[in-house]
C-alpha atoms as an extended CHARMM CRD file, in Angstrom:
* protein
*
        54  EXT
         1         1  UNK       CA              0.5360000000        8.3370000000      -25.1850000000  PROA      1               0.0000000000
         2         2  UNK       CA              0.2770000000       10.5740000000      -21.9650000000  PROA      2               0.0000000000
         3         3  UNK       CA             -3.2060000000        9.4270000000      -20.8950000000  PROA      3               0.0000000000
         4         4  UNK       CA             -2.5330000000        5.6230000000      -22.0950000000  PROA      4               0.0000000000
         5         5  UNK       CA              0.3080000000        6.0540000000      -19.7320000000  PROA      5               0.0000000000
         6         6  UNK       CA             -1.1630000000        7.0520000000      -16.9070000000  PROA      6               0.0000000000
         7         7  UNK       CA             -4.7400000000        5.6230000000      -16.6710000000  PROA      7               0.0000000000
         8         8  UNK       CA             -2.4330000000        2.3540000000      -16.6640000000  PROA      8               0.0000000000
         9         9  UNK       CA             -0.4180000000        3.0230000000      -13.5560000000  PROA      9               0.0000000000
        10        10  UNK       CA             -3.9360000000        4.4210000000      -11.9470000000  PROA      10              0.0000000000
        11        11  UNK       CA             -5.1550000000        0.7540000000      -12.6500000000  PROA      11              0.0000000000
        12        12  UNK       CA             -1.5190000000       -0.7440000000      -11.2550000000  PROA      12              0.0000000000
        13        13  UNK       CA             -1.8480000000        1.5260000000       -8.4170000000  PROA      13              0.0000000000
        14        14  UNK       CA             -5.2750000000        0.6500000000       -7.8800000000  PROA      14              0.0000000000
        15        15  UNK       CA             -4.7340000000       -3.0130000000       -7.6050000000  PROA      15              0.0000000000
        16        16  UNK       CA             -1.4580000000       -2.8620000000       -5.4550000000  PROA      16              0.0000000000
        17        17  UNK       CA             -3.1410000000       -0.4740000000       -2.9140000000  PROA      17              0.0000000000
        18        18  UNK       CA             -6.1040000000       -2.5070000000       -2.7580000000  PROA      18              0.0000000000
        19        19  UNK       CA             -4.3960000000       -5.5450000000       -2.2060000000  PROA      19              0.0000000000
        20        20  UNK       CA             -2.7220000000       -4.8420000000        0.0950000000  PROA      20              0.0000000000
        21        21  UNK       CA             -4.6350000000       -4.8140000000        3.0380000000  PROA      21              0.0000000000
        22        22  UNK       CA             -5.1420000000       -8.8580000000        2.3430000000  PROA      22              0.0000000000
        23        23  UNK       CA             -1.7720000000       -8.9790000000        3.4130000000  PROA      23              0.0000000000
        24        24  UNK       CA             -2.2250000000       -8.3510000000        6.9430000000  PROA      24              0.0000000000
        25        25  UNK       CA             -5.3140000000      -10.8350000000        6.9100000000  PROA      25              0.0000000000
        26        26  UNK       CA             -8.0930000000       -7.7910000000        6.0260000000  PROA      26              0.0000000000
        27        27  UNK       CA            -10.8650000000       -8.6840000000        3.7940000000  PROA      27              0.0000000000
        28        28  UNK       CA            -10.2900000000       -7.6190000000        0.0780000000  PROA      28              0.0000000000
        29        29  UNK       CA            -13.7440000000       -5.2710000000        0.1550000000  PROA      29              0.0000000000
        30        30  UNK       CA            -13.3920000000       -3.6070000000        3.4340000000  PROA      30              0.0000000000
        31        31  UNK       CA            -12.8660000000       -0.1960000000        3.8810000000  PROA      31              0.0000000000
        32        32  UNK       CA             -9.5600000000       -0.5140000000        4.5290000000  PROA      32              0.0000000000
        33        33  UNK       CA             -8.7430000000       -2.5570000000        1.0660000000  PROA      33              0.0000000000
        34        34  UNK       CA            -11.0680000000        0.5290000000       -0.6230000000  PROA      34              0.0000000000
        35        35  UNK       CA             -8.9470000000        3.3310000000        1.2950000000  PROA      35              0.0000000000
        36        36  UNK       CA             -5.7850000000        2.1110000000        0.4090000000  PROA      36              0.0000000000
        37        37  UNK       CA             -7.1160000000        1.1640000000       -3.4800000000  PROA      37              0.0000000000
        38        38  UNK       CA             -8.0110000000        5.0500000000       -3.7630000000  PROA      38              0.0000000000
        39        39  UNK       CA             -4.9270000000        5.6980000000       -2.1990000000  PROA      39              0.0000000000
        40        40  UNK       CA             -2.6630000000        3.7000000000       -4.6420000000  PROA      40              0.0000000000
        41        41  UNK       CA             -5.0470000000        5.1580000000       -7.6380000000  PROA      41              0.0000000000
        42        42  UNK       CA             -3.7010000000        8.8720000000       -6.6370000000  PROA      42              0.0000000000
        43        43  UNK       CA             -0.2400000000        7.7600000000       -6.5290000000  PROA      43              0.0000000000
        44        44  UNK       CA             -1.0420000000        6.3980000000       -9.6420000000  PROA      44              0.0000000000
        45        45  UNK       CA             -1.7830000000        9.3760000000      -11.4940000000  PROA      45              0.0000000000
        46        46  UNK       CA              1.3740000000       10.8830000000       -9.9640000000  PROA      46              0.0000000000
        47        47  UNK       CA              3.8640000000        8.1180000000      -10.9460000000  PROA      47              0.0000000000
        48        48  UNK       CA              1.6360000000        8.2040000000      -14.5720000000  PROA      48              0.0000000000
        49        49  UNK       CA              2.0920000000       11.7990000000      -14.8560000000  PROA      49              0.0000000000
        50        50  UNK       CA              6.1580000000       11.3940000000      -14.3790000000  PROA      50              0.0000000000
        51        51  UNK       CA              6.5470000000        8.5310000000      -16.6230000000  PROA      51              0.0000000000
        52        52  UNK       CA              4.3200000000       10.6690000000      -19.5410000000  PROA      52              0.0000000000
        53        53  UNK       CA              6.7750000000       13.3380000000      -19.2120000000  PROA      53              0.0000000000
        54        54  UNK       CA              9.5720000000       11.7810000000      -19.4020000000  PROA      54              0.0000000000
């Protein structure tokens, strides 16, 4: 259940942090979108890794 767990908030996190550059009017494969989608993987695996404990 552990890795189910947190390859799926990776994905979430992956999404979120990748959309969110759109927000401010960026375009969705920029750098910035791709920064801030590897960003939002790492926290991810973080927020994953507390859930699969728990």
């Amino acid at each position: 259940m552990g890795r189910g767990v947190i390859g799926m908030c990776v994905l979430i996190g992956s999404f979120v942090g990748g959309y969110v550059p759109v927000l401010w009017g960026a375009s969705s494969l920029g750098a910035e979108s791709l920064l801030f989608g590897g960003v939002g993987g790492i926290v991810g695996v973080f927020v994953g890794a507390r859930f699969a404990d728990s």
